[in-house]
C-alpha positions as CSV (number, residue, x, y, z in Angstrom):
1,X,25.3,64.4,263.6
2,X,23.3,64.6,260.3
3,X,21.0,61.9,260.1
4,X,19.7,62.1,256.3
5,X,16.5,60.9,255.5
6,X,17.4,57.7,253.3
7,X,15.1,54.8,253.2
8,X,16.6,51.7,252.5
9,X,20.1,52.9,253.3
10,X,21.0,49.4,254.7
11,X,21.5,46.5,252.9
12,X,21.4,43.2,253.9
13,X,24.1,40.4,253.3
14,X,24.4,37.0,253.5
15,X,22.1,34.1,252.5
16,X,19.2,32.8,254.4
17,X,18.9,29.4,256.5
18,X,22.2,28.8,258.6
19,X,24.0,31.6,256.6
20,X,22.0,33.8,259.0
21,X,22.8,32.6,262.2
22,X,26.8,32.6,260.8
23,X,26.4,36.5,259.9
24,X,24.5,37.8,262.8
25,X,27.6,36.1,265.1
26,X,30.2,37.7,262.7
27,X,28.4,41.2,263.8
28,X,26.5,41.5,260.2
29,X,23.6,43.3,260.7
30,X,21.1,40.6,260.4
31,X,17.9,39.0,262.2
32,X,17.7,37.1,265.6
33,X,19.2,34.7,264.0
34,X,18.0,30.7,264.1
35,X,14.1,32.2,262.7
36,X,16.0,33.8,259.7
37,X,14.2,36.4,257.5
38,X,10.8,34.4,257.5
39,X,9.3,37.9,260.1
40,X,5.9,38.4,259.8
41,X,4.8,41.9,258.1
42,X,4.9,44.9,260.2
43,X,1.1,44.9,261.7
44,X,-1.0,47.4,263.7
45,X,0.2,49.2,266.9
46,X,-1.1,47.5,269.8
47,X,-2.0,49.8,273.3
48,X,0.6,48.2,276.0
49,X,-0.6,51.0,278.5
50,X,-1.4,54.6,278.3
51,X,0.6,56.5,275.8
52,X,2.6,53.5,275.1
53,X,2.3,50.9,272.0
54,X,4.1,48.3,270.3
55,X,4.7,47.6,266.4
56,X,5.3,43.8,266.2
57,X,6.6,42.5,262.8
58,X,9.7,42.7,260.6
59,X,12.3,42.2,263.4
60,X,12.1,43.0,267.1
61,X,9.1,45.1,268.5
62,X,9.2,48.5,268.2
63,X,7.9,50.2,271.3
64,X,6.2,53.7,270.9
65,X,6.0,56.2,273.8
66,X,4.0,58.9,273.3
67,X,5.1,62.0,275.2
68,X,3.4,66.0,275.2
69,X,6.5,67.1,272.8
70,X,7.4,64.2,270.9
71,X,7.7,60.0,270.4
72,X,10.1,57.6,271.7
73,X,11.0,54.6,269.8
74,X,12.4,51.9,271.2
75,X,13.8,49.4,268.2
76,X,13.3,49.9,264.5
77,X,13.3,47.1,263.1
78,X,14.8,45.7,259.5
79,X,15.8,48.2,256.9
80,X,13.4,49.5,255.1
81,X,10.7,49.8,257.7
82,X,10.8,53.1,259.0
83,X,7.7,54.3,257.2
84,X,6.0,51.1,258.4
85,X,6.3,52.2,261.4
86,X,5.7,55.6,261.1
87,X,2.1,54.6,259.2
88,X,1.5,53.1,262.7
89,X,2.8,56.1,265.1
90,X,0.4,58.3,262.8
91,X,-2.5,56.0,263.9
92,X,-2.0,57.1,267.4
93,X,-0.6,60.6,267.1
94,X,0.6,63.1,265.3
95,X,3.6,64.0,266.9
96,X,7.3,63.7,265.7
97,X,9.7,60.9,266.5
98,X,12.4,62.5,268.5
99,X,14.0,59.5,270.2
100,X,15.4,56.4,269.4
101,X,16.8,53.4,271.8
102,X,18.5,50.6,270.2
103,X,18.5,47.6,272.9
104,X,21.4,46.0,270.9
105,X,23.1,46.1,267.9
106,X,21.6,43.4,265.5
107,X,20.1,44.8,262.7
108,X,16.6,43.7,262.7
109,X,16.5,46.6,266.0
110,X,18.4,48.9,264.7
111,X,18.3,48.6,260.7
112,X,15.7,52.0,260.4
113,X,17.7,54.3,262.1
114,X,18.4,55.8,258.7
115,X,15.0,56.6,257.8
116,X,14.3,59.4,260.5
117,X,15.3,62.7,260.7
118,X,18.7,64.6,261.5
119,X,16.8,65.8,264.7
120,X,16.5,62.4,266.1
121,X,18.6,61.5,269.1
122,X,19.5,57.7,269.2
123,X,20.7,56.2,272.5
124,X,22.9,53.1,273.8
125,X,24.4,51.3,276.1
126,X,28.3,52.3,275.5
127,X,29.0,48.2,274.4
128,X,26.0,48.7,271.6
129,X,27.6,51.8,270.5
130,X,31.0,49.9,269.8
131,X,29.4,46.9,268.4
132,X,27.6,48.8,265.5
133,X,30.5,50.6,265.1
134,X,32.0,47.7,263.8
135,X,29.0,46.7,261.2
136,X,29.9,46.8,257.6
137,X,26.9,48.8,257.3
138,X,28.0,51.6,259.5
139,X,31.5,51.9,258.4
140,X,30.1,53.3,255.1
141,X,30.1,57.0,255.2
142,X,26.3,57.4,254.1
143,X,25.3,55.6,256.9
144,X,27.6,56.4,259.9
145,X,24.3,58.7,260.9
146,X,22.4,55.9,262.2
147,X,25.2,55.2,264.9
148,X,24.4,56.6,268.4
149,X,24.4,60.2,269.8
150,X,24.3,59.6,273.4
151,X,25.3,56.3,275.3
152,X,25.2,54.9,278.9
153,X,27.1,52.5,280.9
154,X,24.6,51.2,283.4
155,X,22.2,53.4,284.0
156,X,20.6,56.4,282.0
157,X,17.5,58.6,282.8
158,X,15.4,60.3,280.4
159,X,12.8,63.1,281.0
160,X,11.2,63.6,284.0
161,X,7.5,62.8,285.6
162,X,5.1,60.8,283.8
163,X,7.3,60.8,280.9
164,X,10.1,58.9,282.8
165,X,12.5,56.3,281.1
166,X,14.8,54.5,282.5
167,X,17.3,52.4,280.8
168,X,19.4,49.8,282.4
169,X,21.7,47.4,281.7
170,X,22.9,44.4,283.8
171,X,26.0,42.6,282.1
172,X,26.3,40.5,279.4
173,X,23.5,38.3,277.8
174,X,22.2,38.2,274.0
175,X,25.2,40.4,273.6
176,X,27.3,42.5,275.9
177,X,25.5,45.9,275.3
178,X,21.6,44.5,276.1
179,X,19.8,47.5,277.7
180,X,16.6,47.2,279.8
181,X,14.3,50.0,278.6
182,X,11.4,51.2,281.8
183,X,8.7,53.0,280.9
184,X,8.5,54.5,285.0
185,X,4.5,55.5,284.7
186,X,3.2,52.3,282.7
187,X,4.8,50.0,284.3
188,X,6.2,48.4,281.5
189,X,9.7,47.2,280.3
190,X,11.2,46.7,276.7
191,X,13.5,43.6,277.2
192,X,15.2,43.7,274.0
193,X,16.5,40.2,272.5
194,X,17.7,39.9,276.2
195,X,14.5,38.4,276.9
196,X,13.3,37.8,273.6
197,X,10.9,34.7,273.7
198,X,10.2,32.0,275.8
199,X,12.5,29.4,274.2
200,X,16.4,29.4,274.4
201,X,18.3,32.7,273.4
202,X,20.7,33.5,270.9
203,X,24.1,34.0,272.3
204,X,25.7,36.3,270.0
205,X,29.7,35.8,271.6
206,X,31.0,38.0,268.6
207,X,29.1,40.5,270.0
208,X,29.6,39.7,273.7
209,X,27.1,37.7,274.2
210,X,27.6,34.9,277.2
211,X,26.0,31.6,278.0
212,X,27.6,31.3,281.0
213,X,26.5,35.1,282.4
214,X,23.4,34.9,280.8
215,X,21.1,33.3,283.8
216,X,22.5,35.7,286.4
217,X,22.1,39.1,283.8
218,X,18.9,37.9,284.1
219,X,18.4,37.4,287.6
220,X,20.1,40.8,288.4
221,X,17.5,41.9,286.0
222,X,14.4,41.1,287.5
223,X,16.1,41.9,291.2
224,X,16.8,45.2,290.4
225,X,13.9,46.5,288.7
226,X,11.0,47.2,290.9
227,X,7.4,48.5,289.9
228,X,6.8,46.8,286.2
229,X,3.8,44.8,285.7
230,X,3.9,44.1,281.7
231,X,7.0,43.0,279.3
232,X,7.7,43.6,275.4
233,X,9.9,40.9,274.8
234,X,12.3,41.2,271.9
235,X,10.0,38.8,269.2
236,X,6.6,38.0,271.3
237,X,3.6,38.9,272.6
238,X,3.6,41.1,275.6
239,X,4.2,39.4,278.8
240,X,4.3,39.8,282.3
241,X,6.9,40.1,285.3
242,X,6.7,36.3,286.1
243,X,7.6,35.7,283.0
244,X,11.6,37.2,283.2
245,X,12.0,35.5,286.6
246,X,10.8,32.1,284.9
247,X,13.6,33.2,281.6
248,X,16.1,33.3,284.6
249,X,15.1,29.6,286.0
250,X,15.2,28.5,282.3
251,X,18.8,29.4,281.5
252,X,20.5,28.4,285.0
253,X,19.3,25.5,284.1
254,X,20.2,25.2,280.7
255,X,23.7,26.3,282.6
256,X,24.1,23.7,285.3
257,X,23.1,21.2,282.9
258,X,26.1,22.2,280.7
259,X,28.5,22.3,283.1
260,X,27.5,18.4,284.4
261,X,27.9,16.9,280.8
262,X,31.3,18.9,280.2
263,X,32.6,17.0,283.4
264,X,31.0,14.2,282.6
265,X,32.8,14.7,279.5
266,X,29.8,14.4,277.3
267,X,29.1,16.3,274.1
268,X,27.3,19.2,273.4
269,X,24.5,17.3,271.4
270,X,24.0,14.3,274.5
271,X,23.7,17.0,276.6
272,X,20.9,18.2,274.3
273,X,19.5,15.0,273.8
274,X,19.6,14.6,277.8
275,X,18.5,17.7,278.8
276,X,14.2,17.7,279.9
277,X,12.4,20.9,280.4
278,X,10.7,21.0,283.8
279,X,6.8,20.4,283.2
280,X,6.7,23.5,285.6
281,X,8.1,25.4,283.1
282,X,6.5,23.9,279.9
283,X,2.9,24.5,281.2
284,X,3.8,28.5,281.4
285,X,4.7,28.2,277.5
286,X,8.9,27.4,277.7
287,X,9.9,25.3,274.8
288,X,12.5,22.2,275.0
289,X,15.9,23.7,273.9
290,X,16.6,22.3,270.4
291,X,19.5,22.3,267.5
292,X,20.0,24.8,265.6
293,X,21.6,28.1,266.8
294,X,24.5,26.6,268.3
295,X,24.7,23.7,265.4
296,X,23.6,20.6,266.5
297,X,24.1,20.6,270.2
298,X,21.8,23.9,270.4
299,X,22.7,26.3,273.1
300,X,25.2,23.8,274.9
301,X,27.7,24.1,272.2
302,X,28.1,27.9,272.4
303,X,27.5,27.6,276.2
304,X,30.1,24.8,276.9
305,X,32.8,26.5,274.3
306,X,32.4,29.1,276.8
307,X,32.9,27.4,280.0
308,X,36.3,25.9,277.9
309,X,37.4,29.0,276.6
310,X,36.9,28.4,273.3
């Protein structure tokens, strides 16, 4: 698959404010969605562990993996910021990109596929694969070469020893194609948008995403992966283990809560209104649940559409 070297190649549509939110749920290749463009400049890489570093800015955090024949990316980011990020890589080393993982298929992770070369292998999980199949970006010809060249359904190993990488995925969540990214010798884990923050997700359901799966994804998550220390979370600052486990507690709640006000027959926005953080979980740095990606009742509209089959 040729993979020209074409900065730029994506475009954007859609509006900002809740024009954003209404795209990236129509599969549009826009931002996380809720935030809307307003993403800090790409800034300096920032040493996770050894060999490995994160690009923060302009979309979700691109990690970079620096191995004896090559560099790993993992995310890049908005279009137009592949030589952003390649300004950075240079800081650290001078050898080539030769891998890209996209965690999902929004287009603030995956909007600089174009900019790297032909020789660039880009990898999904199969449901990513399908989902940017299905962007209006990638059904134009010029770009069809940022779509994957190698795809996984639940678990995928790449290169061997210290240069280990193991992708995962655990079910639906952000979208249905969220892959876990383990970097085996640092200890460290790119979470995607899965775990992006420590307030409450976008659930993308034209993508897949689920409300209802989301606290268990989670759960199955932090059971199944053993020996990781340190987190790059979709749009924050590193974090640690405890952290995912506490993401998990957050959205069974958010969950339960749901499901008592639907049978309470209660709407999405008193359920919002009723709904109180644990102080357990506010002093670790979880924010109250408010409007906004799911209209006015937050996350318990799209959450309690679900549980009606809407």
């Amino acid at each position: 698959m040729k993979r020209l070297l074409v900065l730029g190649a994506i475009v954007l549509a859609g509006g900002v404010g809740a024009a954003i939110v209404q795209a990236q749920q129509a599969a549009a290749p826009q931002g996380r969605g809720g935030g809307g463009f307003n993403f800090p400049p790409v800034s300096a890489a920032e040493k996770v562990a050894d060999n490995l570093y994160m690009v923060p800015g302009q979309g979700g955090n691109t990690a970079v993996w620096v191995m004896a024949n090559g560099v790993l990316l993992v995310d890049t980011k908005l279009a137009n910021n592949g030589q952003a990020i390649l300004d950075e890589v240079k800081k650290v080393t001078d050898k080539p990109i030769t891998y890209i993982i996209n965690t999902h298929t929004h287009g603030d992770h995956t909007g600089s596929n174009h900019f790297f070369p032909a020789s660039v292998e880009i990898v999904t999980q199969a449901n990513t694969a399908a989902n940017m199949a299905k962007m209006d970006v990638f059904k134009d010809p010029a770009n069809k070469q940022g779509l994957p060249d190698k795809t996984f359904k639940d678990k995928m190993t790449l290169f061997k020893g210290k240069e280990q990488v193991d992708l995962f995925y655990f079910g639906a969540a952000h979208t249905n194609g969220d892959a876990w990214v383990v970097f085996k010798s640092a200890r460290v884990m790119h979470s995607g948008d899965a775990f992006a923050n420590k307030g409450q997700p976008l659930i993308d359901r034209a993508n897949g995403g689920s409300g209802v799966a989301y606290p268990v994804t989670l759960k199955n998550a932090a059971k199944a992966i053993k020996n990781v220390d340190k987190i790059i979370p979709g749009h924050a600052p590193v974090m640690m283990w405890q952290d995912l486990v506490d993401a998990g507690t957050f959205n069974q709640l958010m969950l339960d809560h749901a499901k008592a006000a639907l049978a309470a027959k209660k709407s999405p926005e008193q359920a919002l209104k009723e709904f109180t953080l644990p102080e357990s979980l506010k002093t670790k740095g979880f924010t109250q649940p408010a409007a906004g990606r799911g209209g006015a009742g937050g996350n318990f509209t799209v959450i309690m559409d679900e549980l009606q089959g809407k």
